[in-house]
TIVO-2410 file (N, C-alpha, C; in nm, 3 decimals):
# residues 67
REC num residu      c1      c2      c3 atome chaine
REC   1      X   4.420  -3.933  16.198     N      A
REC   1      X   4.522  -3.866  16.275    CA      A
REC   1      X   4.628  -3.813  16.177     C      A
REC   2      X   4.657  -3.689  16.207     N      A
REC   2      X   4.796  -3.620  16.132    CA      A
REC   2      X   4.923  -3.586  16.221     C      A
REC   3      X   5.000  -3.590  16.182     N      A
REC   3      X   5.147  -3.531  16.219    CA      A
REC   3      X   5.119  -3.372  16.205     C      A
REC   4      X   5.165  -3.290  16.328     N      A
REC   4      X   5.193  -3.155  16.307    CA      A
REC   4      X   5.253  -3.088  16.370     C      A
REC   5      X   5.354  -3.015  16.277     N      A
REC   5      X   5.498  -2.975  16.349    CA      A
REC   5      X   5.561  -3.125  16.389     C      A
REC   6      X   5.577  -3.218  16.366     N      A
REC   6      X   5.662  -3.316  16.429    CA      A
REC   6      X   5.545  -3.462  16.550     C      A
REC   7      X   5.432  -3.370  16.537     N      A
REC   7      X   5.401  -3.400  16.683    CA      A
REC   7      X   5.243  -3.503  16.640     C      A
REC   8      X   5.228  -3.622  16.722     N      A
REC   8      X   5.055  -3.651  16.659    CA      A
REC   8      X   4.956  -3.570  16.732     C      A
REC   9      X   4.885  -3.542  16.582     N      A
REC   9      X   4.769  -3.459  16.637    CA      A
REC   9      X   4.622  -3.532  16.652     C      A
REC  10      X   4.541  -3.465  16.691     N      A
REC  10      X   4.388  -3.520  16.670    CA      A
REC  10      X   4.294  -3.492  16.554     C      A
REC  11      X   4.344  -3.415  16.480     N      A
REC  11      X   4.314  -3.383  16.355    CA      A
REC  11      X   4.267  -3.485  16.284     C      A
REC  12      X   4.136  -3.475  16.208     N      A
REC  12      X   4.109  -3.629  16.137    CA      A
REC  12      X   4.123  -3.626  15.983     C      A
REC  13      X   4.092  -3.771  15.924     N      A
REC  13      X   4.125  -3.742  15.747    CA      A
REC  13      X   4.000  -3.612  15.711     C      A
REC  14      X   3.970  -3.544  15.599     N      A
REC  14      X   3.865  -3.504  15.549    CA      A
REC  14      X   3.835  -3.336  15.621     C      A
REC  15      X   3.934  -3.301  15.759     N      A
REC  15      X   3.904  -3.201  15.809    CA      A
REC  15      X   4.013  -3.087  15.753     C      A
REC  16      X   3.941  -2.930  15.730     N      A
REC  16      X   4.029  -2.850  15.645    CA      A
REC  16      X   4.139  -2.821  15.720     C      A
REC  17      X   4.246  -2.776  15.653     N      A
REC  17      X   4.359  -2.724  15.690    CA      A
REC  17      X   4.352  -2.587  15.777     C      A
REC  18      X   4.258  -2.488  15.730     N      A
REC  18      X   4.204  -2.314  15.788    CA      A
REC  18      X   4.177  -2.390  15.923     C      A
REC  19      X   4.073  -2.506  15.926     N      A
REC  19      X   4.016  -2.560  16.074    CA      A
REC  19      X   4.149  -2.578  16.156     C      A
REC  20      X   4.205  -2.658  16.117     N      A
REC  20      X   4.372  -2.706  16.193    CA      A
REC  20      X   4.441  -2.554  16.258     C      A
REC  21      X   4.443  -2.489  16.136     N      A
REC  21      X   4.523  -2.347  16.165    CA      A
REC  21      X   4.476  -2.286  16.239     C      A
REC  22      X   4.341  -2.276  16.234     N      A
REC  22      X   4.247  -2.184  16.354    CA      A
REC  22      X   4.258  -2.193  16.512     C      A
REC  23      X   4.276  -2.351  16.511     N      A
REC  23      X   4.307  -2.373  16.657    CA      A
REC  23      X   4.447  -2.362  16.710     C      A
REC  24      X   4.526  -2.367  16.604     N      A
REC  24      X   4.645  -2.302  16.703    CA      A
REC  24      X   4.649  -2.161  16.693     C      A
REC  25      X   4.605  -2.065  16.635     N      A
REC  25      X   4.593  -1.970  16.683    CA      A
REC  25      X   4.624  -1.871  16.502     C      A
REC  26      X   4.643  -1.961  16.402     N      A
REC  26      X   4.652  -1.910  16.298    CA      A
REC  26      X   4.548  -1.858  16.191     C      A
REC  27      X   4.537  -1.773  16.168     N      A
REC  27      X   4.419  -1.731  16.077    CA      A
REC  27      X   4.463  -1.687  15.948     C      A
REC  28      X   4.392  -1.645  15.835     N      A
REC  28      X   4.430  -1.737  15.704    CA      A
REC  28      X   4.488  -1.590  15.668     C      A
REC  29      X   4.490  -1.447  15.747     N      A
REC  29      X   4.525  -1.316  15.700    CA      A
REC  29      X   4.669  -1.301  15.780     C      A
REC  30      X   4.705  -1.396  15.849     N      A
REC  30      X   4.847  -1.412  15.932    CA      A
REC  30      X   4.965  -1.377  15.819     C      A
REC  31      X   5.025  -1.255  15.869     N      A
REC  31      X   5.182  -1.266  15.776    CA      A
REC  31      X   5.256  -1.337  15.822     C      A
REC  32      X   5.376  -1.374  15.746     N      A
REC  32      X   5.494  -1.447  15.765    CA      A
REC  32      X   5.453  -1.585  15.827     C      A
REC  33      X   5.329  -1.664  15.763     N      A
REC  33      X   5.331  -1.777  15.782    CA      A
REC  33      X   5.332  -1.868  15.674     C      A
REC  34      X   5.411  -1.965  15.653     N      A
REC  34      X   5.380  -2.059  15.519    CA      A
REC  34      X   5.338  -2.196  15.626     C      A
REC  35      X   5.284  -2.283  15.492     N      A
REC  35      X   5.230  -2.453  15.548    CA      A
REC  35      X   5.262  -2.497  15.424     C      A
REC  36      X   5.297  -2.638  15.486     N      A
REC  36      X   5.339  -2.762  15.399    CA      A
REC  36      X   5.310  -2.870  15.453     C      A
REC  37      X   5.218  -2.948  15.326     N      A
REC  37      X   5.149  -3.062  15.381    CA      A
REC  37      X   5.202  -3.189  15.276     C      A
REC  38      X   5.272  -3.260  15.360     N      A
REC  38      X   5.360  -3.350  15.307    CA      A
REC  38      X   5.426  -3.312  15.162     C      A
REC  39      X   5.557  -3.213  15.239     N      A
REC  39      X   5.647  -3.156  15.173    CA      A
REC  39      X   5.599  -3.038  15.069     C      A
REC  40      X   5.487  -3.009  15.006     N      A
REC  40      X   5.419  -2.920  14.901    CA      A
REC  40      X   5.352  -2.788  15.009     C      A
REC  41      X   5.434  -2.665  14.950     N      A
REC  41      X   5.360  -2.550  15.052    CA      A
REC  41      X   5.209  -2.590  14.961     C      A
REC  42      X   5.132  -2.503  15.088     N      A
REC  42      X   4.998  -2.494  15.036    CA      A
REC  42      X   4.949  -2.361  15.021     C      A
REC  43      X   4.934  -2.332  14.930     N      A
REC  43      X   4.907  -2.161  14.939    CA      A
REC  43      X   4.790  -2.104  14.985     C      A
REC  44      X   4.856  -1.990  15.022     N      A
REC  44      X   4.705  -1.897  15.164    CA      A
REC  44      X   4.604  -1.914  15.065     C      A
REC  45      X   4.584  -1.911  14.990     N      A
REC  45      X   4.431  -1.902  14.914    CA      A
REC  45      X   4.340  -2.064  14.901     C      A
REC  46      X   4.443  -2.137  14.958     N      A
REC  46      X   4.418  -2.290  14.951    CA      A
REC  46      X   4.352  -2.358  15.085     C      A
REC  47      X   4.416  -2.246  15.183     N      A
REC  47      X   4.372  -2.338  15.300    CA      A
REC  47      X   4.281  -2.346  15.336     C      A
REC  48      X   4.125  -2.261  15.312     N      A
REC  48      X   4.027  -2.302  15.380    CA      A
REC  48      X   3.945  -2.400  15.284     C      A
REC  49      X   4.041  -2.471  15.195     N      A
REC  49      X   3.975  -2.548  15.081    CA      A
REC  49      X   4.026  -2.675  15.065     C      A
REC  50      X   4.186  -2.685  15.155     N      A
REC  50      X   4.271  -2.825  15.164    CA      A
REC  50      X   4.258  -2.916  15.213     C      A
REC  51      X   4.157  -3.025  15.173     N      A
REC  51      X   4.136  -3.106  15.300    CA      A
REC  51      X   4.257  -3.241  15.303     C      A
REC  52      X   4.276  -3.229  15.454     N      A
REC  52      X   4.391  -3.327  15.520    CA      A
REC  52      X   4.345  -3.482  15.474     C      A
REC  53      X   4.418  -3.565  15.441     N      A
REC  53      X   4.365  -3.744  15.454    CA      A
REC  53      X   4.469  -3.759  15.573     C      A
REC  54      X   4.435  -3.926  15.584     N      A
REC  54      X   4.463  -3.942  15.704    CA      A
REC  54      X   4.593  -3.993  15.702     C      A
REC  55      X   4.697  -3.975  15.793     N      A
REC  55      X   4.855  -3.970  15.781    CA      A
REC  55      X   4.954  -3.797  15.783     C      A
REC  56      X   4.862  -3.737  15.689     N      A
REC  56      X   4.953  -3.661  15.635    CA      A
REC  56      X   5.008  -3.569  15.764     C      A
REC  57      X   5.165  -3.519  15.692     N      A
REC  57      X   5.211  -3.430  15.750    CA      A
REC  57      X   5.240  -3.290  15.725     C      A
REC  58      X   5.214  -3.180  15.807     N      A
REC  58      X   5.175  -3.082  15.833    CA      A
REC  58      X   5.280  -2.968  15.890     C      A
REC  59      X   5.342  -2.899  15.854     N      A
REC  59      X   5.434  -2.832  15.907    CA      A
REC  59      X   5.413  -2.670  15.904     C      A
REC  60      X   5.427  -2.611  15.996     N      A
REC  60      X   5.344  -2.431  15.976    CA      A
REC  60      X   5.457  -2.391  16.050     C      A
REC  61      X   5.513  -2.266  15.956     N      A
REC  61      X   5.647  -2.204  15.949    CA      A
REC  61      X   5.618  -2.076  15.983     C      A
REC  62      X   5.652  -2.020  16.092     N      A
REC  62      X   5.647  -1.853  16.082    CA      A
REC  62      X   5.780  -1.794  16.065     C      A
REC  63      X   5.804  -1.692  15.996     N      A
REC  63      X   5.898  -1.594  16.005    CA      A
REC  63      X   5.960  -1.550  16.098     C      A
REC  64      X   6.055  -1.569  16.155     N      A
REC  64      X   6.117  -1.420  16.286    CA      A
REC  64      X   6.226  -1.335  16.229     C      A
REC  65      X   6.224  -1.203  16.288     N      A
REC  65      X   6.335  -1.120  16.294    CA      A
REC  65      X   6.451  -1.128  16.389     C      A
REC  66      X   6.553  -1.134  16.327     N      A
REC  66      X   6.653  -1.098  16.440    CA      A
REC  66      X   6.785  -1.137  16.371     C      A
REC  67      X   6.878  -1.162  16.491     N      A
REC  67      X   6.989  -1.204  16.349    CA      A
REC  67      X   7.122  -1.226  16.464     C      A
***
């Protein structure tokens, strides 16, 4: 099980990060998104290669405009 965004997920140890992202609706060509997996961004070229252990936490940041 992982933490993501704040929240427990069902996510298990050993499963990729791209997999995680996919189901909420993120895909690995998404602008203005960063991830950080226990505190270290992970860079877009990393994620369909990052695999989660079990605990970690997970945080996916999008960009907005406005002001």
């Amino acid at each position: 099980m992982i933490t993501l965004n704040g929240e427990r997920s069902e996510a298990g140890a050993g499963e990729r990060l791209a997999e995680v992202l996919a189901r909420m609706g993120v895909q690995g060509d998404a602008r203005g998104v960063a991830v950080a997996v226990d505190g270290e961004v992970v860079a877009r070229a990393d994620w369909e290669h990052h695999e989660l252990r079990e605990g970690a936490r997970v945080e996916v940041l999008t960009a907005m405009q406005g002001g």
